[in-house]
N, C-alpha and C positions, 0 to 999 in steps of 0.2 A: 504493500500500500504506500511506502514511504517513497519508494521507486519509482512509482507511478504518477507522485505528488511532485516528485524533485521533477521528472522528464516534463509533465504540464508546467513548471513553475521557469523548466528553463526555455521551452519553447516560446511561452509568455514574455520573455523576457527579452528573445530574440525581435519576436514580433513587434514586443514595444521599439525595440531600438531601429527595425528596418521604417516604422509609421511615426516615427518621433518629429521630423516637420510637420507631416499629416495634421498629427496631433497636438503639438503646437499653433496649430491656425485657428484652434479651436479655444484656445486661451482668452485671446480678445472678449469674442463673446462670453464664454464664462464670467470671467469679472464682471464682465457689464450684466449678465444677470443674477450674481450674487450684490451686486450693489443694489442695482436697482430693482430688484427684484424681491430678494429673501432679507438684506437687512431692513429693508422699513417694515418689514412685515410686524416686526413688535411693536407698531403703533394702532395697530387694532385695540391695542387696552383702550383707548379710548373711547371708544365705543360702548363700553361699559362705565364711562364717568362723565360727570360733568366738566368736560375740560376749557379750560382757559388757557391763554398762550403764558406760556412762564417758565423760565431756567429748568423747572423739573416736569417731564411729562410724565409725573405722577400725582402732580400735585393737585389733582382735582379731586372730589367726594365720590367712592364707587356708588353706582346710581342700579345695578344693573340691567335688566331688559328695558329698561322706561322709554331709551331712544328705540327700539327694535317695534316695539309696541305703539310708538309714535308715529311709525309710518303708515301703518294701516288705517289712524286717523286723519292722514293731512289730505288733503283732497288735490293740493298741485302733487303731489308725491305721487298718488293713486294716476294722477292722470297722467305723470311721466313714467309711468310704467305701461301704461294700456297705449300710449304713442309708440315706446319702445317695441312691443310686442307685435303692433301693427305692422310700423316699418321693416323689424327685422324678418318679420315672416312673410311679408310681399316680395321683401329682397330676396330671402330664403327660396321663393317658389320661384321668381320670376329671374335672378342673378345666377344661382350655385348651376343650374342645366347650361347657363349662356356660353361658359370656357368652355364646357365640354362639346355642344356643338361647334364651337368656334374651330376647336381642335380638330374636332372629326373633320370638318370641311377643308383645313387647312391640311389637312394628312390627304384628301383627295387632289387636290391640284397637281396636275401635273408640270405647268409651267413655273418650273422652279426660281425665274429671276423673278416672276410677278410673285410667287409664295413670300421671297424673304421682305419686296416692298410691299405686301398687307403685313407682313409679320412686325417690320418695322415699323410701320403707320401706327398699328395696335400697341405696340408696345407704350408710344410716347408720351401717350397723357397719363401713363401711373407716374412720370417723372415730374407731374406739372403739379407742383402744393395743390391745396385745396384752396389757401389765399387768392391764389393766381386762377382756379378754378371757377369761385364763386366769383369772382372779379368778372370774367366770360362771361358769366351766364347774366351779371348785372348788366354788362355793356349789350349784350343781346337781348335779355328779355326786359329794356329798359324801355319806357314810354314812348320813346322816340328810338329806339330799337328797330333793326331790322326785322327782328320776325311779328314786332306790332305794324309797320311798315305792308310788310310779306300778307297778314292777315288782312289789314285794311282795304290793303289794294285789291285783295280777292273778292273781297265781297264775305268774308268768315264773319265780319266783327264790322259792326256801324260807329265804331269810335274807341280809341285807342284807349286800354286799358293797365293798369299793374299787376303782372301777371304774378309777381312776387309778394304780393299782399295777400292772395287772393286763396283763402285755408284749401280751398279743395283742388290746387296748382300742385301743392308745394310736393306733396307723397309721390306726386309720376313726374316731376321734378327732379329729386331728390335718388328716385329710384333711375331714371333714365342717365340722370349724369353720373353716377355711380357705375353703369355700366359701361357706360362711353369710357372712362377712367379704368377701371379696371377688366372689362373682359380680356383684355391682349395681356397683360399681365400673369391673369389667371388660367389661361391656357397652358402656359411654360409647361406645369406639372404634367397635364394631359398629354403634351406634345411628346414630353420626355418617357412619361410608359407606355406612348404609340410606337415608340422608338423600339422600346426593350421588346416587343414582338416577333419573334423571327419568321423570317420574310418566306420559308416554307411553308409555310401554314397559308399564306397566299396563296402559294405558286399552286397548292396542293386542290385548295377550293376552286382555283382560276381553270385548273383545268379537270375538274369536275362537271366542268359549265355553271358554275355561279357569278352572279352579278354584283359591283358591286355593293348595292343595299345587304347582299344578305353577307357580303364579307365581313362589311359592318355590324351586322345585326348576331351574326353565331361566331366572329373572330375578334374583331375589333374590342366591343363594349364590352365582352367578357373579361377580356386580355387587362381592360383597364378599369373591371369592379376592384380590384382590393383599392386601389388609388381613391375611387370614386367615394368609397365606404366612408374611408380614414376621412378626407375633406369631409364629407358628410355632416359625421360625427362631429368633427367640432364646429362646423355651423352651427348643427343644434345645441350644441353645448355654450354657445357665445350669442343664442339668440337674445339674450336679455343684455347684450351690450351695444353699442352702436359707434358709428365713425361723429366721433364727438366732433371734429374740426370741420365736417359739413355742416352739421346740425346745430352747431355753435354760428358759423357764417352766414347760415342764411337765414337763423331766427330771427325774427324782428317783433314791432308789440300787434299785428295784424293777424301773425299767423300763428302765434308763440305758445299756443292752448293746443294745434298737432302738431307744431315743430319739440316742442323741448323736449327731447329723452332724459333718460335717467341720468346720463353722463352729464348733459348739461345743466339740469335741474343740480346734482351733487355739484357740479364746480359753482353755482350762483347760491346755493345754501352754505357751500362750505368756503369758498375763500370771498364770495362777495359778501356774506351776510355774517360770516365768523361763527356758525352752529358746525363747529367741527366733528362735535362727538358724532352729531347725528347725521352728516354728511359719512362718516366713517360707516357708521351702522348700515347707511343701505347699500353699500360698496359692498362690506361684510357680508350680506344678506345675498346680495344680488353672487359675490362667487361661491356663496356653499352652494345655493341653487344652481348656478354651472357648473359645479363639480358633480350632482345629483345628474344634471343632465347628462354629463359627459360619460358618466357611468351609465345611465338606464341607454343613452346608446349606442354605446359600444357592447350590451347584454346583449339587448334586440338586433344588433346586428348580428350578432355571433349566433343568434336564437334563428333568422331567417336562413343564416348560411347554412347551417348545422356544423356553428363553430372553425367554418375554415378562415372568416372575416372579422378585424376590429382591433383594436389596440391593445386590451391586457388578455 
């Protein structure tokens, strides 16, 4: 046994030294998430106190559940959460399928100089801030905007309106530029385990006489379920979070009853108003519920595959 312990311990050892830049590259990220990640973590005590800002964060009175308890009575609280769950799950249906078709259609092309100008086109706006994003969308969907312009002149609209004010804009708004943003983005992954498919498995159906939708349909989408799973999985598990810096930029006081999620509800209670404890609390709240989530599905997917798909 000991024999068998030294041979593992020195192969291990091998291996560490042949992946040692490998594994080096991975450093950077590490610190950056033991900093910013696991050490603030011990400021959730506050959540459990009435905290005030002061040399000691402990120096508040433990209160316990009172902030936890607090949020199912506030009513803007209640209602940035039924926004959040709105948003994320319109996104959820109508964004997580959009890489994937993107992918598949980009794995069909055959004109390979035109693939990599859509591939680049897609890519460019996940590099464009959300500052510089919602800035676009002002300068476009402004009064005197080309697509008020666009509409007038058609005959859409009898007088140019604020398309940005307007509550029942903002969600196909919101969700539309979100996809423009990120679908080229989110293809990467897809594209990368259309790759990992070996190219017999074509040749093999190609000359069976199949076409190709059903390459797609019994090769392709199979080839890239465990992929499909995992992302999945953690959309549902981050559904109760949202892209605070959209949702932050285009709030304004017209639309601010469907725009504010929980993110931005938590930044205007917690550093604009100073209720820190309880800004903590629904933060708190909101990731044990992601953690629940993340767990129930990664169960259920493992429960449809019969255990061949999912993370633990």
């Amino acid at each position: 046994m000991k024999e068998l312990y030294s041979r593992r311990l020195h192969k291990g050892v091998i291996r560490l030294n042949q992946q040692k830049w490998l594994l080096g590259m991975i450093i950077p990220g590490f610190i950056w998430l033991v900093v910013f990640c696991y050490i603030p973590m011990y400021g959730i005590v506050i959540a459990f106190m009435d905290y005030r800002p002061s040399p000691s964060l402990f120096s508040g009175a433990l209160v316990g559940f009172k902030h936890f308890r607090a949020i199912f009575h506030d009513p803007f609280g209640i209602e940035a959460i039924v926004n959040t769950l709105i948003i994320s799950s319109i996104k959820l249906v109508c964004l997580f399928p959009a890489p994937i078709i993107f992918a598949l259609l980009l794995n069909e092309m055959r004109a390979q100089q035109f693939k990599k100008f859509v591939q680049s086109v897609s890519y460019l706006p996940f590099f464009i801030s959300w500052v510089v994003m919602v800035g676009l969308l002002n300068t476009l969907l402004a009064m005197e905007g080309p697509v008020n312009t666009f509409l007038l002149n058609q005959g859409f609209i009898d007088r140019r309106i604020a398309i940005l004010t307007i509550p029942g804009y903002f969600r196909p708004i919101a969700v539309l530029s979100d996809l423009w943003k990120g679908v080229g983005w989110g293809s990467i992954l897809y594209l990368a385990a259309i790759a990992s498919i070996p190219q017999d498995m074509y040749e093999s159906a190609y000359i069976d006489g199949t076409n190709r939708l059903q390459r797609i349909i019994h090769i392709t989408l199979p080839s890239m379920m465990p992929t499909v799973t995992i992302m999945l999985i953690f959309s549902v598990a981050g559904i109760l979070g949202s892209n605070f810096d959209q949702h932050f930029l285009m709030n304004n006081a017209q639309i601010s009853h469907v725009a504010t999620t929980i993110d931005v509800y938590v930044f205007g209670v917690g550093l604009q108003t100073g209720r820190y404890s309880y800004a903590t609390a629904i933060n708190l709240t909101r990731s044990v519920i992601g953690f629940f989530l993340l767990f129930g599905a990664d169960r259920f997917a493992r429960y449809i595959s019969d255990g061949e798909q999912g993370l633990f």
